[in-house]
C-alpha positions in Angstrom: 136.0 77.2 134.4 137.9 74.7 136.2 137.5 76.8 139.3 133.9 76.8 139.3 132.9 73.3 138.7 135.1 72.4 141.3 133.5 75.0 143.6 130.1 73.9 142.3 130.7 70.2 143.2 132.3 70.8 146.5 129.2 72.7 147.5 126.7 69.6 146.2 129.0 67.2 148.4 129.4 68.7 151.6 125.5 69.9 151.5 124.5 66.0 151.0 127.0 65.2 153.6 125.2 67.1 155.8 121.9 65.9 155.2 122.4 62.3 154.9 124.8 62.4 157.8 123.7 60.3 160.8 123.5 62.2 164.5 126.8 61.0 166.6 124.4 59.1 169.1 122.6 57.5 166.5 126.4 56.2 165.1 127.3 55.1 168.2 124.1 52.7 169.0 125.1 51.2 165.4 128.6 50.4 166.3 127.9 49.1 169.8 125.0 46.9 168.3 127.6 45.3 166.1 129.8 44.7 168.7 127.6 42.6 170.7 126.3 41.1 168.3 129.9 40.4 167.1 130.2 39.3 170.9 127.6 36.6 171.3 128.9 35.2 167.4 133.0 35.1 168.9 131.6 33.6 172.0 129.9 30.5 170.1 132.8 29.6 168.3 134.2 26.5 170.0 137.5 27.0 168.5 138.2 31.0 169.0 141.1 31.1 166.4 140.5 34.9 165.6 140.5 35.9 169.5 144.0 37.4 170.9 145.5 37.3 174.0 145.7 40.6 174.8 143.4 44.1 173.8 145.0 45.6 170.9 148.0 48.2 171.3 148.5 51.6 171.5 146.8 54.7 173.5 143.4 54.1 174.7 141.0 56.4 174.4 139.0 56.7 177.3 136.2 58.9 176.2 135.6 56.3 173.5 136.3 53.6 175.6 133.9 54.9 178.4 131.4 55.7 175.6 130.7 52.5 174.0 130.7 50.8 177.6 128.2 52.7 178.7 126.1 52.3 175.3 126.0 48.5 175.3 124.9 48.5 179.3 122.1 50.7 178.0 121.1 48.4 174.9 121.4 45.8 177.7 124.6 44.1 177.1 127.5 45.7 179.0 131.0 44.5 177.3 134.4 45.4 178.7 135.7 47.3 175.2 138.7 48.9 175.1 139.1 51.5 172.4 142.8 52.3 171.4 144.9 54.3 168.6 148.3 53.8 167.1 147.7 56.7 164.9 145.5 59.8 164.6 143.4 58.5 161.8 142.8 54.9 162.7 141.3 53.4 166.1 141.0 49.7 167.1 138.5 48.2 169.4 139.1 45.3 171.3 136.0 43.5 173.0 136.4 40.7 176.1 134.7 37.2 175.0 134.2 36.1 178.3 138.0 34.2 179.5 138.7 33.4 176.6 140.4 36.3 174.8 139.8 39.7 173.0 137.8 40.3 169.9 139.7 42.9 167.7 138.5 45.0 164.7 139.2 48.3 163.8 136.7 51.2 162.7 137.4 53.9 160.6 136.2 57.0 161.6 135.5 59.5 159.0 138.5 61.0 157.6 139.7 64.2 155.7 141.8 62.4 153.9 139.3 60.3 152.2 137.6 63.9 151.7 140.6 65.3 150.2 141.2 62.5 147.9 137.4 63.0 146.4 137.7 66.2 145.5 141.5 65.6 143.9 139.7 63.3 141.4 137.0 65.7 141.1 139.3 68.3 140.0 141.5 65.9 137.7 138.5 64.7 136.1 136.5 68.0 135.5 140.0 70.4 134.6 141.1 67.5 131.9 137.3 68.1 130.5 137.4 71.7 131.4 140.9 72.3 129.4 139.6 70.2 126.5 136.2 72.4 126.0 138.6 75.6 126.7 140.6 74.7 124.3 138.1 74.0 121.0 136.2 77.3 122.1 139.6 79.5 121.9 140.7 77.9 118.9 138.9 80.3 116.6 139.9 83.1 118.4 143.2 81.9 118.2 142.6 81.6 114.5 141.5 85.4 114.4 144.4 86.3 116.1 147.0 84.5 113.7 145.0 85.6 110.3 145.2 89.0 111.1 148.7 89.5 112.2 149.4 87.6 109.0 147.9 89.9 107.3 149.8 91.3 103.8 150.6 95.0 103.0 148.4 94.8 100.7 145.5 94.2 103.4 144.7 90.8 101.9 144.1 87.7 104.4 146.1 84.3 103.7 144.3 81.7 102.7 143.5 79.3 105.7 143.4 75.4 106.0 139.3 74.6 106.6 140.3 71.7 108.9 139.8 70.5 112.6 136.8 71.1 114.5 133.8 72.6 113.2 134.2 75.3 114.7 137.6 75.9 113.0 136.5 75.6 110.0 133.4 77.5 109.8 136.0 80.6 111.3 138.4 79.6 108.2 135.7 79.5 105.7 134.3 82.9 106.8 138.2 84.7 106.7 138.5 82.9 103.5 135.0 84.4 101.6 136.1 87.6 103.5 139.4 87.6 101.7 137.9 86.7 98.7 135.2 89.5 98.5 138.1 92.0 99.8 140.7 91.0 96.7 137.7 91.4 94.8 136.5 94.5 95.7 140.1 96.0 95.8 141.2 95.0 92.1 137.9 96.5 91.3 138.6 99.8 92.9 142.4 99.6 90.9 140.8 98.7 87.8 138.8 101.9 88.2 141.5 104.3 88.7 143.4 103.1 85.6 140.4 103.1 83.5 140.0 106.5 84.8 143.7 107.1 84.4 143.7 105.8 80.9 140.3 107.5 79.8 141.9 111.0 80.7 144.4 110.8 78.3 141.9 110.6 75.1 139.9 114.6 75.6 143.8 115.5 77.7 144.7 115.3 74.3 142.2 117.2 72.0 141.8 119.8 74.8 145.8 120.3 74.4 145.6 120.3 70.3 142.6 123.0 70.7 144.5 124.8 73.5 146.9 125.5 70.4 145.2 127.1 68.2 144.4 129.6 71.0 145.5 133.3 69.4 146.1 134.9 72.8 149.2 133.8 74.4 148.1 134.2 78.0 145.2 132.2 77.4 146.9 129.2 75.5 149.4 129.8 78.2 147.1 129.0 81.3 145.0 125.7 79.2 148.2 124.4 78.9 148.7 124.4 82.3 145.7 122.8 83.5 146.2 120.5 81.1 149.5 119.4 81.9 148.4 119.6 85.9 145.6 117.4 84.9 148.3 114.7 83.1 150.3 114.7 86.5 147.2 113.4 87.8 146.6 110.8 85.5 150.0 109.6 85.2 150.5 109.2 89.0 146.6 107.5 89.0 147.7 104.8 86.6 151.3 105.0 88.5 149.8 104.1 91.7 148.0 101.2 90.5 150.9 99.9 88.7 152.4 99.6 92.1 149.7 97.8 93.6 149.7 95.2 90.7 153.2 94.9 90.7 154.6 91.4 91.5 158.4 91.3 90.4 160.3 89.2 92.1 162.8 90.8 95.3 166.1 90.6 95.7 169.1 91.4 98.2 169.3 95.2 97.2 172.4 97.6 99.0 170.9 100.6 99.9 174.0 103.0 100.6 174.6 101.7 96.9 171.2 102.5 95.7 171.0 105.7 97.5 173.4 107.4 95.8 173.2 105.8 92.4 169.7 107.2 92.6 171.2 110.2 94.2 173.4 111.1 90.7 170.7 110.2 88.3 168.7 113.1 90.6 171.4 115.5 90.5 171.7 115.3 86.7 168.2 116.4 86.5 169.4 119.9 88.0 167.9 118.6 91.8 169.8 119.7 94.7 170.4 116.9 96.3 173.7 115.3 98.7 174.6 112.3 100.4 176.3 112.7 103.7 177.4 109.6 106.0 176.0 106.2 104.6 176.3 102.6 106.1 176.5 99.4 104.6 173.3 97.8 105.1 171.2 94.9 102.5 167.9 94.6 102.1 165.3 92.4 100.5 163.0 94.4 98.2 161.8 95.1 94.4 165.1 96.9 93.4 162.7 98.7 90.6 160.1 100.2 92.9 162.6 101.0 96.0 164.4 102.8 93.5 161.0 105.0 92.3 160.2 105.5 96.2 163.6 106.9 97.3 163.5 108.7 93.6 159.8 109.8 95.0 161.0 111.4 98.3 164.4 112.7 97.3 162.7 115.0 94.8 160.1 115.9 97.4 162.4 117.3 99.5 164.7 119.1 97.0 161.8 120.3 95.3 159.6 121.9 98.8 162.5 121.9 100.3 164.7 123.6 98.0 167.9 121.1 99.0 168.1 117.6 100.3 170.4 115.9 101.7 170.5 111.8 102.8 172.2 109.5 105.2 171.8 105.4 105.4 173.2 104.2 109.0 172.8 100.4 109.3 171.8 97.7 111.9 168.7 95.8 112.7 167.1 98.4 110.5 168.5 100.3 107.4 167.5 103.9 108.2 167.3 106.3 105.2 167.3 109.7 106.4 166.4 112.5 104.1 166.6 116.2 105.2 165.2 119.4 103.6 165.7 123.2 104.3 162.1 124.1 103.4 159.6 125.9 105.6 157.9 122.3 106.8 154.8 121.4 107.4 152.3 122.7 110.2 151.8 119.3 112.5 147.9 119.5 112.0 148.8 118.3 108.5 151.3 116.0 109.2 149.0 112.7 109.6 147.4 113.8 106.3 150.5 113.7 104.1 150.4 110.0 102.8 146.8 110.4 101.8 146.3 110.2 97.7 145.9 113.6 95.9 146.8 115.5 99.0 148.8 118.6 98.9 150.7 120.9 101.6 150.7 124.2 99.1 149.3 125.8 102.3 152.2 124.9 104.4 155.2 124.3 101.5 155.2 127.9 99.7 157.4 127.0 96.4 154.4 126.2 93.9 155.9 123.0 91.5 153.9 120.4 90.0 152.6 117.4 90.8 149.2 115.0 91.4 149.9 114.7 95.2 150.8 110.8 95.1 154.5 110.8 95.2 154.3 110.0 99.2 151.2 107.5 99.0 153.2 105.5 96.0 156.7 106.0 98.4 154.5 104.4 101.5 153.3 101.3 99.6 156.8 100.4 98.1 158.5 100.4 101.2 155.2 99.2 103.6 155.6 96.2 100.8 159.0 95.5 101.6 158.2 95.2 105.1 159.5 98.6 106.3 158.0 102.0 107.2 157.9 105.4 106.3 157.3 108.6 109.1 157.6 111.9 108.3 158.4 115.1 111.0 158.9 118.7 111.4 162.9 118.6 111.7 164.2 120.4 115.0 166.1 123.2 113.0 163.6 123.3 110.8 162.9 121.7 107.4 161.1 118.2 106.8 162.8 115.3 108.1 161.5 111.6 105.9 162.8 108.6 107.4 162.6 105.4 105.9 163.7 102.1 108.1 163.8 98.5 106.6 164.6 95.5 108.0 168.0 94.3 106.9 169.6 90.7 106.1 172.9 89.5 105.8 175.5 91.0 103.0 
């Protein structure tokens, strides 16, 4: 911007420079009409205090000199002048009044300098302006930029200051009704799934008393089933939202500790599961729900997987390692597996139950406690679940 009105300006100058500027001849008549006239005024002055003795110092210029000479014999008036420099930029002129001494001015030729200097304060003046409109344009962009790397796990904007410029805070206000309408429209679509969730349970229930008076065995065999498929379902639904509703307060959780306490309370429940090497390493998370999302993808993998085992190795992250020995899962359906209600029968062959929200519940926890979740064919074979969160000190 700054660039450009500069260039724009510069252009404007040095075009009306070269329109308005006078021809050399017509410069020269000018100057040597002042001289005699400054001539014939020196040579009336009885006293002569401003005459000097001498022409002035420094190197004469003869082109100059011979110029003006022959100027003022052509206008009618020939003077003995005497044009001389100390410097490049400056030139004197000394002019004879008769025997009685030397008229001296100076003239001061055009100069780059002077040019130089013009556009300097050009470019000051219009880059402080320049900078200041710059600056109020990019501030909501700026503003853009801030609100959405701030925003939470939960997808939900801060809420901004509506303050400065107008600009500002017509960008503020805007994020702010957007945030609004998007809390909105997400407790909405939460409030849905429990009532859904909920509303299941009701005909779940009379469809299970009825499946019971079912005479043949097969039959009563298969509704119950369904029916207890179709609980899974609604269980995890109103699980899910739970989760997303969920506002306990975190805390400074060791994971090694957690790991394996989580680790024994699995392997009591008959799931092949082992801890291998583990680290020291703290977190800050909602002990409860870390708890149900390592719980979550420990049984995943001893369940598909037929055997688990886990590792926590420390540092800037705590990594959470969990390995399976199951048949994994073909890489087309690998960015699918966090998606609600999905399931990898196709790719996992051990059948076991479940609504296919274990990993999507898993992903929110620990997304929420500002870690991350990736999941991978392991090299050997098997499912490899990895888990990193930042740490903090012990």
């Amino acid at each position: 911007l700054v660039t450009s009105i500069v260039a724009v300006v510069a252009l404007i100058t040095l075009t009306m420079i070269y329109a308005f500027s006078a021809p050399e001849e017509d410069v020269v008549d000018r100057l040597a009409r002042q001289f005699i006239l400054m001539e014939r005024l020196a040579s009336r002055d009885p006293g002569g205090k401003e005459l000097a003795a001498q022409p002035a110092p420094g190197q004469l210029d003869e082109d100059r000199t011979e110029m003006f000479r022959a100027t003022t014999a052509r206008l009618g008036t020939p003077l003995d002048i005497a044009v001389t420099s100390v410097d490049s930029r400056f030139q004197t002129v000394s002019v004879r009044v008769g025997s009685r001494g030397w008229l001296v001015t100076d003239i001061d030729p055009p100069s780059d300098i002077q040019l130089v200097g013009w556009f300097a304060l050009i470019t000051i003046g219009v880059g402080a302006i320049a900078v200041f409109v710059a600056n109020r344009m990019s501030k909501p962009l700026a503003l853009l930029e801030s609100a959405i790397e701030s925003v939470s796990p939960d997808g939900i904007l801060p809420v901004l200051p509506e303050s400065g410029p107008a600009e500002v805070r017509a960008t503020a206000g805007a994020l702010n009704t957007l945030s609004t309408r998007l809390k909105r429209a997400i407790e909405s679509r939460m409030r849905l799934v429990a009532d859904a969730g909920h509303d299941f349970r009701t005909p779940l229930t009379r469809m299970r008393l009825r499946a019971e008076f079912v005479d043949d065995e097969e039959d009563r065999a298969l509704w119950l089933r369904d029916i207890k498929e179709l609980e899974h379902i609604a269980d995890s639904a109103i699980q899910l939202v739970r989760e997303e509703s969920t506002k306990a307060p975190p805390e400074v959780i060791c994971v090694d500790d957690l790991v394996k306490s989580v680790t024994i309370e699995l392997r009591d429940q008959n799931f092949e599961i082992e801890v291998s090497d583990t680290d020291k390493a703290f977190v800050i998370a909602t002990r409860h729900a870390l708890s149900r999302a390592l719980r979550n993808l420990l049984i995943n993998a001893a369940t598909h997987g037929g055997r688990g085992t886990v590792s926590v190795t420390g540092g800037i992250t705590a990594r959470i390692t969990i390995l399976d020995e199951g048949p994994g899962i073909s890489p087309d359906l690998l960015d699918h597996v966090f998606e609600p209600f999905f399931r990898v029968d196709p790719a996992r062959t051990q059948r076991v139950p479940g609504a296919g929200l274990g990993l999507t519940i898993s992903r929110e926890i620990i997304r929420r406690a500002g870690g991350d979740i990736r999941i991978a064919n392991g090299p050997g074979g098997g499912l490899v679940q990895i888990v990193e969160l930042p740490t903090v000190p012990a």
